[in-house]
C-alpha positions as CSV (number, residue, x, y, z in Angstrom):
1,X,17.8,13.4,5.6
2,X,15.4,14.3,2.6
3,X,14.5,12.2,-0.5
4,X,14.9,13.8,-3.7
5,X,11.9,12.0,-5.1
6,X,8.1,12.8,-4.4
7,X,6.8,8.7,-4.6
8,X,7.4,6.4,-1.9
9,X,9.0,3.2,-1.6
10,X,7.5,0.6,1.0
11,X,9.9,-2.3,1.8
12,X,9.1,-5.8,2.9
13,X,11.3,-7.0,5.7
14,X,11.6,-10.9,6.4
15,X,14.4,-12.7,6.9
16,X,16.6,-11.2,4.6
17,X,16.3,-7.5,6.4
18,X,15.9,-8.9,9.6
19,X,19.0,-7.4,11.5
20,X,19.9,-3.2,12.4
21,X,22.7,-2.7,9.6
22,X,20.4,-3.9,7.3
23,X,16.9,-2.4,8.5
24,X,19.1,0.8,8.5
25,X,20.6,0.4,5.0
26,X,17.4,-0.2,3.6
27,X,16.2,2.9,4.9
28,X,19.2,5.0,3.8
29,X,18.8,3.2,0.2
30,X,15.4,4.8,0.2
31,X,12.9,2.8,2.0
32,X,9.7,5.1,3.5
33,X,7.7,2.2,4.6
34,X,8.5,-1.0,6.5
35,X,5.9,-3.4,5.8
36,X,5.8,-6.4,8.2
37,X,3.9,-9.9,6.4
38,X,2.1,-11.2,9.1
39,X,1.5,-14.1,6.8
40,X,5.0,-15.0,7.4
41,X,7.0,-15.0,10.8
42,X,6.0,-14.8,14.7
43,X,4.5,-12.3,17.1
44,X,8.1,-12.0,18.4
45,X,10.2,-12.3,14.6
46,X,7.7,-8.7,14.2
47,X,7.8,-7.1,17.4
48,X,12.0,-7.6,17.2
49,X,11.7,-6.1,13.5
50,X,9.6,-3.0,15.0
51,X,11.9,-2.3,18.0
52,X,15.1,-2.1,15.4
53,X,12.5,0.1,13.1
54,X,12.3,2.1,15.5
55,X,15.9,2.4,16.7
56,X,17.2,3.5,13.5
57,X,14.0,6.2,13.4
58,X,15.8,7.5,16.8
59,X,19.3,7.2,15.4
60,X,18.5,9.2,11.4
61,X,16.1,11.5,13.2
62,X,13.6,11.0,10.2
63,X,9.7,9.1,10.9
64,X,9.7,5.5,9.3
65,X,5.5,4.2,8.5
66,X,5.5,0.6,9.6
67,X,2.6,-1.3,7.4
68,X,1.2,-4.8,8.9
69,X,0.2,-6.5,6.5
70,X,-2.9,-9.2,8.2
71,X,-2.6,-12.5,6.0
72,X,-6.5,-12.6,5.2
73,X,-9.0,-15.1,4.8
74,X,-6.7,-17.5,2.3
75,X,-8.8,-20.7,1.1
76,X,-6.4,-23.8,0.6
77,X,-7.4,-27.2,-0.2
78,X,-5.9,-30.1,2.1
79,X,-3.0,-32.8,2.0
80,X,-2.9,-35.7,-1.0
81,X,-1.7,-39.3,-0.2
82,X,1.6,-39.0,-1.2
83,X,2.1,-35.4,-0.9
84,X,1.1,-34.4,-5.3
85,X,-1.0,-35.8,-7.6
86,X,-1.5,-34.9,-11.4
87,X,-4.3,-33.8,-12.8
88,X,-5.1,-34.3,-16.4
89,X,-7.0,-31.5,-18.3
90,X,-11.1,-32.6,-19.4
91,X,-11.1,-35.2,-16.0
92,X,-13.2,-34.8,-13.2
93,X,-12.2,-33.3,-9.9
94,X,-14.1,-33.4,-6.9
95,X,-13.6,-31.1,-3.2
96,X,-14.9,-32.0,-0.5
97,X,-15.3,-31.8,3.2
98,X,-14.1,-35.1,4.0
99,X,-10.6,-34.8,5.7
100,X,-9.5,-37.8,4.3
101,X,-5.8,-37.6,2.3
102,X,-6.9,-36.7,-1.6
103,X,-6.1,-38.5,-4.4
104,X,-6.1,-37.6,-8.3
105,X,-9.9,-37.8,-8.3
106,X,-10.9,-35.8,-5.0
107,X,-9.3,-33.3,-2.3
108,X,-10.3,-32.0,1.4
109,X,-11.6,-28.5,0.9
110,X,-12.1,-27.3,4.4
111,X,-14.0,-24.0,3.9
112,X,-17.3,-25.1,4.3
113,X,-18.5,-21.6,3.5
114,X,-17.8,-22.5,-0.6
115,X,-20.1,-25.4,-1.3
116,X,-22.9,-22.5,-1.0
117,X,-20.9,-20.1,-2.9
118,X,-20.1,-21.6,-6.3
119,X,-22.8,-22.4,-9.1
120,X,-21.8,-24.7,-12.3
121,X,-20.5,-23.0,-14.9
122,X,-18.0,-20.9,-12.3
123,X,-14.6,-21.5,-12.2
124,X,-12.1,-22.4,-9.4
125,X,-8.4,-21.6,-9.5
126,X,-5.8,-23.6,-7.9
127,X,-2.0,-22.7,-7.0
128,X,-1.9,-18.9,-8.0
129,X,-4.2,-20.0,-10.8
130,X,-1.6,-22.7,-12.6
131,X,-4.6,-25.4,-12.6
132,X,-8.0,-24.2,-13.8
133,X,-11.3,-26.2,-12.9
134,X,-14.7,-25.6,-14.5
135,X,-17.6,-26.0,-11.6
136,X,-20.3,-28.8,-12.8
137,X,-22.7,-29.0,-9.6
138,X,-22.1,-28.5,-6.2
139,X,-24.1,-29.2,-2.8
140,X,-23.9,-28.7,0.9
141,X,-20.7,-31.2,0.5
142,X,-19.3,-31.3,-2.6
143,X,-18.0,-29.0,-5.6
144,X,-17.8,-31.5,-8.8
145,X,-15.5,-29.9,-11.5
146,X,-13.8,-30.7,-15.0
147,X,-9.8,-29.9,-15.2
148,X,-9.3,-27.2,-17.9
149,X,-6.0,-27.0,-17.1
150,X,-3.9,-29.7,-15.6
151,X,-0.8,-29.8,-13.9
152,X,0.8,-30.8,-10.9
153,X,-0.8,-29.9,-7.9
154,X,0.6,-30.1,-4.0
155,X,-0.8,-30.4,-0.4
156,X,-2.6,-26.7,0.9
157,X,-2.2,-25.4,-2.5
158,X,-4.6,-21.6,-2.5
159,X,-8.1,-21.3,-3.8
160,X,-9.3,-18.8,-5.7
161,X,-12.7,-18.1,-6.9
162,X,-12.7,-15.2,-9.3
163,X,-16.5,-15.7,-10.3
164,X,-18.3,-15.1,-6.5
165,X,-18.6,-12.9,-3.6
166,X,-17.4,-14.7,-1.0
167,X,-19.6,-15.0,2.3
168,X,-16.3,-15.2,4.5
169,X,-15.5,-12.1,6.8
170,X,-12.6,-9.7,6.0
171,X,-10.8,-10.6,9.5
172,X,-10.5,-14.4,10.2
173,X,-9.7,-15.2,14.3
174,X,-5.7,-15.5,13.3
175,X,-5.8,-11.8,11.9
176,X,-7.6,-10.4,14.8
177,X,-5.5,-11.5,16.7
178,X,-2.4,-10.5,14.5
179,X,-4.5,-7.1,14.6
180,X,-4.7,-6.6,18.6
181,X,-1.1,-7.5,19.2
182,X,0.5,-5.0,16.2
183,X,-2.0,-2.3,17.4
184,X,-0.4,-2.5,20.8
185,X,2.7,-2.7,19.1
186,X,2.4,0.7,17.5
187,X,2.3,0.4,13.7
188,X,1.2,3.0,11.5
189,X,-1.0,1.2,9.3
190,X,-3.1,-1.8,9.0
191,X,-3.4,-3.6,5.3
192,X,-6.6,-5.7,4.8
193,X,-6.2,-8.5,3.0
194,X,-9.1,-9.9,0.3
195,X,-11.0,-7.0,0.7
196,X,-14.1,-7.4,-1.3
197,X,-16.8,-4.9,0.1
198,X,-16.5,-1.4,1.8
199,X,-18.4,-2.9,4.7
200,X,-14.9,-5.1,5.3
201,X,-13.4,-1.7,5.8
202,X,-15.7,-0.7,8.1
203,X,-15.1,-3.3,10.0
204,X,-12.0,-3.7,10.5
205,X,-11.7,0.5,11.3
206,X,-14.2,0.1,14.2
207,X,-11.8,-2.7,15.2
208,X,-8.9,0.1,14.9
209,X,-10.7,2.9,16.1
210,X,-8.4,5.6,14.6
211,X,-5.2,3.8,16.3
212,X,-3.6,3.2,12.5
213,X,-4.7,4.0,9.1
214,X,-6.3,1.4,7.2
215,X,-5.2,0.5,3.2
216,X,-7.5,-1.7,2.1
217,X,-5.2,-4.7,-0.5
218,X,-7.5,-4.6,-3.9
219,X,-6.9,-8.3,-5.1
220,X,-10.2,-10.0,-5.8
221,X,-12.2,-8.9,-8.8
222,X,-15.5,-8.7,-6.8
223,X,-14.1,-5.7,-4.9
224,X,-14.1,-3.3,-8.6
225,X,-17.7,-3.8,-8.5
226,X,-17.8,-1.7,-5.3
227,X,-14.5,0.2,-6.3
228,X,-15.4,3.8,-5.4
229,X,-17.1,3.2,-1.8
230,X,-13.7,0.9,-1.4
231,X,-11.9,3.5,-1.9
232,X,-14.1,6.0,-0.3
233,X,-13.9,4.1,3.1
234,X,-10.5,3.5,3.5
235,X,-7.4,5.5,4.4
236,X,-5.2,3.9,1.9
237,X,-5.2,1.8,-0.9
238,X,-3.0,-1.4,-2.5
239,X,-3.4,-2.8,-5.8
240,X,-2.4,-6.0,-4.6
241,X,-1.4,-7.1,-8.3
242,X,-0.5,-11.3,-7.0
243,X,-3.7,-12.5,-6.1
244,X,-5.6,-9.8,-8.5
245,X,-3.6,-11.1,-11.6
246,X,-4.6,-14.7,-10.8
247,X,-8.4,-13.9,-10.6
248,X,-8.3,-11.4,-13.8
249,X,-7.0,-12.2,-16.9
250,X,-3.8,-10.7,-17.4
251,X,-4.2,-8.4,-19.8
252,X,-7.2,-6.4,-18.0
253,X,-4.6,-5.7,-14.9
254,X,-2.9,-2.5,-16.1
255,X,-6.2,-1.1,-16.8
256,X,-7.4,-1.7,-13.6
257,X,-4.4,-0.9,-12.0
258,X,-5.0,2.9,-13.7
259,X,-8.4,2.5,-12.7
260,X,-7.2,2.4,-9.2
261,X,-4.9,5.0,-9.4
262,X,-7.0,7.2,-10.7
263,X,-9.5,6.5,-8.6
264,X,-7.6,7.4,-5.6
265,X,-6.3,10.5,-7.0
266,X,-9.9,11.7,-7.5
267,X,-10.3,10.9,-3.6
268,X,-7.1,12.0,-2.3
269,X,-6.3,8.3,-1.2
270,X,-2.8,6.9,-1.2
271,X,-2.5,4.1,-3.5
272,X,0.3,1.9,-3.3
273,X,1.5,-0.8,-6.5
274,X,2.8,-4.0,-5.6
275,X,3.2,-7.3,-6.4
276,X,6.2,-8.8,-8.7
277,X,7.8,-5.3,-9.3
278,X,11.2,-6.3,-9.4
279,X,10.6,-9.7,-9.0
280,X,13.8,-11.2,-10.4
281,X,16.1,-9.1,-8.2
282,X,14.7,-12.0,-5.5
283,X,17.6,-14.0,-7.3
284,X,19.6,-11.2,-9.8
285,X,21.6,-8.3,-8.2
286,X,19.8,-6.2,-11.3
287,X,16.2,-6.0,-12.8
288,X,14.8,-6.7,-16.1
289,X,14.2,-3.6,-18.3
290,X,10.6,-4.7,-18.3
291,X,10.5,-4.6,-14.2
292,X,12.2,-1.2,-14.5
293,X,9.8,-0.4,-16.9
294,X,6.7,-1.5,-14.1
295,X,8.1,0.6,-11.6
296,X,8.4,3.5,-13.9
297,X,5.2,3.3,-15.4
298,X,3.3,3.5,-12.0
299,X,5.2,6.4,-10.9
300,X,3.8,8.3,-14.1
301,X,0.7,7.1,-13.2
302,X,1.3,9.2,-10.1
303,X,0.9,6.2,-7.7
304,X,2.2,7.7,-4.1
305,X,4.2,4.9,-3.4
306,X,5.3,1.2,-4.7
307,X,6.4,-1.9,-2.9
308,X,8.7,-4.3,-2.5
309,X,8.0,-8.1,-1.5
310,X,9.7,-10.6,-1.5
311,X,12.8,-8.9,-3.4
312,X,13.6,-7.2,-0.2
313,X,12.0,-10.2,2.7
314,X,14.1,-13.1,1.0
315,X,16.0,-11.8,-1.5
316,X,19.6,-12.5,-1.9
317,X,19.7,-8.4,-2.7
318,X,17.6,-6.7,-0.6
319,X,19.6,-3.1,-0.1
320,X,20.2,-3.7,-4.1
321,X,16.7,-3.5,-4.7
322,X,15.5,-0.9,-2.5
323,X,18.6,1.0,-3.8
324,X,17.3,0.6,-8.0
325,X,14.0,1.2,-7.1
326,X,14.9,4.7,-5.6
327,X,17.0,5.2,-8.9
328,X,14.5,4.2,-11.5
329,X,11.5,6.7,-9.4
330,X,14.4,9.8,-9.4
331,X,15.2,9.0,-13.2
332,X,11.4,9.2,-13.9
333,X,10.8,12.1,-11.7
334,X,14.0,14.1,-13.8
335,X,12.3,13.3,-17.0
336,X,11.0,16.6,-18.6
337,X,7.4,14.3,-19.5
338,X,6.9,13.3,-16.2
339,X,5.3,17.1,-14.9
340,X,3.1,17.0,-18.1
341,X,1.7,13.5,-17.5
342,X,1.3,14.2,-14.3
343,X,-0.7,17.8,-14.4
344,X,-2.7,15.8,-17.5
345,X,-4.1,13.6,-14.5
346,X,-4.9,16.2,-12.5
347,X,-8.3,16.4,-10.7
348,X,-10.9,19.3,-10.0
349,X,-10.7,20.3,-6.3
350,X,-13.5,19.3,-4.4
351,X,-16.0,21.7,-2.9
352,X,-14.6,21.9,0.7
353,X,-12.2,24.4,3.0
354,X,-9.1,21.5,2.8
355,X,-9.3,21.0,-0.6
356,X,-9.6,25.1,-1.6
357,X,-7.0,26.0,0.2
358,X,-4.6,23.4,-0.9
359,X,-5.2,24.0,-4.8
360,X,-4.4,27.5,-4.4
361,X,-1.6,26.8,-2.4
362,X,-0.4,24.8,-5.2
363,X,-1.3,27.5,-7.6
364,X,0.1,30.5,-6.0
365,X,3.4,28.5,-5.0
366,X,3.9,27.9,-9.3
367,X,3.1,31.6,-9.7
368,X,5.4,32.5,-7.2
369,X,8.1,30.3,-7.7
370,X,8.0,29.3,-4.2
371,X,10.4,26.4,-3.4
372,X,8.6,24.6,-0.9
373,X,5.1,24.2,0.4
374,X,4.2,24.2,4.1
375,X,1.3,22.2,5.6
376,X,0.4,22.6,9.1
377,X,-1.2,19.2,9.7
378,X,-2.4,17.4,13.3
379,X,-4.5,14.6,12.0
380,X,-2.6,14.3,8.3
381,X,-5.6,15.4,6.2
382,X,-3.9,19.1,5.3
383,X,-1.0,17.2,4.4
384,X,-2.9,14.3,2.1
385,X,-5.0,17.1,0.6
386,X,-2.0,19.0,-0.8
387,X,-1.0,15.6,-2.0
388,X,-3.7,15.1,-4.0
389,X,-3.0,18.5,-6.2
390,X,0.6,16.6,-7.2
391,X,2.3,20.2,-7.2
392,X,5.9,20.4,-8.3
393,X,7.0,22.1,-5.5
394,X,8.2,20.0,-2.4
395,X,5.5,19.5,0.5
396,X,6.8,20.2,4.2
397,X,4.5,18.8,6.3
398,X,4.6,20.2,10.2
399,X,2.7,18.2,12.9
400,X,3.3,18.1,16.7
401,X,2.1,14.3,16.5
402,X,4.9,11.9,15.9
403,X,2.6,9.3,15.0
404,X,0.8,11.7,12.2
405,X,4.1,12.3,10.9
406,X,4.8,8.3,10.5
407,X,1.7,7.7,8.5
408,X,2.6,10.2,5.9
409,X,5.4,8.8,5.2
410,X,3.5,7.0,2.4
411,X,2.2,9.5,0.9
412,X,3.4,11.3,-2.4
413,X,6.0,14.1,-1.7
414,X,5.5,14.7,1.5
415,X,8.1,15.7,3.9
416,X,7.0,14.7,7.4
417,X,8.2,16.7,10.5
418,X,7.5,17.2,13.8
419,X,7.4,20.0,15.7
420,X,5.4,22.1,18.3
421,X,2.2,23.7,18.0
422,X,2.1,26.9,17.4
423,X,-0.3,29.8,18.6
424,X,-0.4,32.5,16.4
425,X,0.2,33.3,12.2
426,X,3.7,35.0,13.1
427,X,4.9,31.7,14.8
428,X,3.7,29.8,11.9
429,X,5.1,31.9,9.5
430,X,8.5,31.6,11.8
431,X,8.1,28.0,12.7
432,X,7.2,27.3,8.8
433,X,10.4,29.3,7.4
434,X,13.0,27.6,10.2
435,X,11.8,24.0,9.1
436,X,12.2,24.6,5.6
437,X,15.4,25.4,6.0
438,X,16.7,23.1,8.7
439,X,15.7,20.4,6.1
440,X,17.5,21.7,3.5
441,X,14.8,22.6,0.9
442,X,15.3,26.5,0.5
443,X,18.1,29.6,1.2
444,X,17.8,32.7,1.7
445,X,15.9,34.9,-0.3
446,X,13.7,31.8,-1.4
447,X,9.8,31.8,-1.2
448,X,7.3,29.1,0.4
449,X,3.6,28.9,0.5
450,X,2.2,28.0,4.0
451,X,-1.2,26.4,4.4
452,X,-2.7,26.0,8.2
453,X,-6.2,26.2,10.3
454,X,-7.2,28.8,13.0
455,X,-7.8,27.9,15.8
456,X,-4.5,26.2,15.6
457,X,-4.0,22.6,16.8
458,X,-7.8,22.0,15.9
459,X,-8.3,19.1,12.7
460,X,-10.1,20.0,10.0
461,X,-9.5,23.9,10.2
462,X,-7.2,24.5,7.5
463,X,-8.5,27.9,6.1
464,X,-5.3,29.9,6.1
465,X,-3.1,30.6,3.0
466,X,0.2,33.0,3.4
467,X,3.5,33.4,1.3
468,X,6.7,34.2,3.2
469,X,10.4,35.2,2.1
470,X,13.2,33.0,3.9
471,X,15.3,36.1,5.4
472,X,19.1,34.9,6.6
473,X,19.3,33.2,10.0
């Protein structure tokens, strides 16, 4: 099975796309990337969700990327008397740390690591940013604060503080736990949730220790201050558009989200746009225009990959929405613009063997006509590096490591097999020109570009460049 599309589509499961006929039509619909929510569901709800994953990997003969996805250090305020109160825009508000049920004039806020963190003059935004308080004073105890925004507001509503670096660490004891068990499990990747500095990163990959890739979720404002070592430290990369949009004023979100994009291009990063992309499909067995219109934008962009949340988790269409989502990417991908917008973003090789190789690769498989590209790969970089040059071409990416071959699955046109080492050029050549073919992306007589490292099976050797001719089996 092969995609006829380059970008990537990473699906939510939940309890929607909980069973084997679904896990298995979402996947023939077009899903790359399972992504499990550890914010939602049990240790066993995931590892019965991975075991199917799995299965149906076995079954289509094709690697599946499973994402966990650690919920993060999410700040809620406490429980009211009564369950809601109403708060009237220009009235005071108080949190505090008293556990006591709130009322319309004060609420629990049980994250004693704020009171330190806010100034007056700051803001504070409650429930996904629907009720807007202006800090006045704060202490050791208390944040004092004027409603600019009112509205109904319910028990463990979120907290968001656009205006601060918060001194709370990436991981909290839940996710650490969350991490250990789907490490042991076998995922593919690990998303970090609230990432504000590229020491969170760090972190959390000594944590790892090279067991997953890590995609560090880009959804508070404080982490674009430190964008590029972000980016620069992580495997991957999520603009995480929910919590982002409530912290940023709306309009500034598609900039930033290009920002991103571009940004990880320049590094060779696979970025990933979620949040809200097909958000009425949760409900509609068919998107707005202006959600087809998201989705198509960020392929042009040349994002490797968007996402699916709770369209495919909880929606009463999940296979639906995988399915449009892989039509509206092939439509864009047809469109005669889409090669021009996409060599306009392209970015200057950088000065290393990986990233030399690759460029010319891509440049001698245009000349050439060639109909695929071959990347011998064992740790992924080869492969992620030929991503980067966004050629036309198809990318066939050869690794004897299953699990390499799961973690590209995210990334933009690659083609992951696996296969044996090989020990010589005339194997490669040989191994190169069978695989092509055996997954349907040449015939005879066709050309491909192969790209590998000698000594073979080493990481980080690619310094080899040939062209072969498909000759009839």
């Amino acid at each position: 099975m092969r995609r006829e599309r380059k970008a990537k589509i990473v699906a939510t499961l939940g309890p929607a796309s909980s069973d084997y006929a679904t896990i298995k039509a979402l996947f023939e619909a077009g899903a790359d990337v399972f992504r499990f929510n550890f914010s939602h569901g049990s240790h066993a709800d995931h590892h019965a969700r991975y075991e199917i994953v799995r299965a149906v990997e076995k079954e289509l003969s094709r690697p599946i990327a499973i994402l966990a996805d650690l919920q993060g250090p999410k700040l809620r305020i406490g429980q009211f008397e009564g369950g809601k109160v109403t708060l009237n825009a220009g009235a005071e508000f108080q949190l505090d740390r008293a556990p006591a049920p709130g009322s319309v004039s004060r609420v629990c806020l049980p994250h004693p690591e704020l009171f330190d963190a806010v100034s007056a003059g700051q803001s504070l935004l409650l429930d996904d940013g629907r009720i807007r308080l202006e800090v006045l004073a704060s202490d050791a105890g208390t944040i004092r604060t004027r409603v600019v925004t009112g509205g109904v507001l319910s028990d463990r509503k979120g907290v968001n503080v656009p205006d601060a670096v918060l001194p709370i660490p990436a991981l909290t004891v839940k996710d650490k736990a969350d991490l250990e068990f789907a490490l042991g499990l076998g995922v593919d990747w690990i998303a970090l949730s609230f990432v504000q500095l590229p020491e969170d990163v760090v972190q959390a990959k000594e944590l790892v220790q090279g067991r997953a890739g890590v995609l560090s979720k880009l959804e508070k404002p404080a982490a674009l201050d430190r964008l590029e070592e972000i980016v620069g430290v992580s495997d991957a990369i999520m603009v995480a558009r929910g919590d982002l949009g409530v912290e940023l004023p709306p309009e500034r979100v598609p900039g930033v989200q290009k920002r991103i994009v571009r940004l990880c291009r320049k590094h060779g990063k696979p970025v990933v746009v979620a949040t809200q992309m097909l958000e009425s499909m949760v409900s509609a067995p068919v998107p707005t225009r202006a959600e087809a219109s998201d989705v198509a934008n960020a392929v042009y962009e040349g994002a490797d990959a968007v996402m699916l949340s709770a369209e495919s988790a909880s929606g009463a269409y999940p296979v639906q929405a995988v399915s449009i989502m892989n039509r509206i990417i092939s439509e864009v991908e047809r469109d005669p613009l889409y090669p021009a917008m996409i060599e306009a973003q392209h970015q200057t090789p950088l000065p290393n063997k990986g990233d030399a190789i690759s460029a010319a690769m891509r440049d001698a498989a245009r000349i050439m006509g060639a109909k695929a590209m071959v990347a011998y790969t064992t740790s992924g970089h080869s492969s992620l590096r030929t991503a980067r040059e966004r050629p036309m071409a198809p990318i066939v990416s050869i690794t004897p490591k299953p699990e390499t071959a799961r973690r590209l699955a995210l990334a933009w046109g690659v083609h992951s097999t696996v296969s044996q080492d090989v020990n010589s050029v005339d194997e490669m050549v040989a191994a190169a020109c069978r695989t092509a073919l055996r997954e349907g992306f040449v015939k005879a007589g066709d050309q491909i570009a192969i790209a590998a490292g000698t000594p073979f099976g080493q990481p980080g050797s690619t310094n080899l460049l040939r062209l072969a001719e498909i000759w009839p089996q």
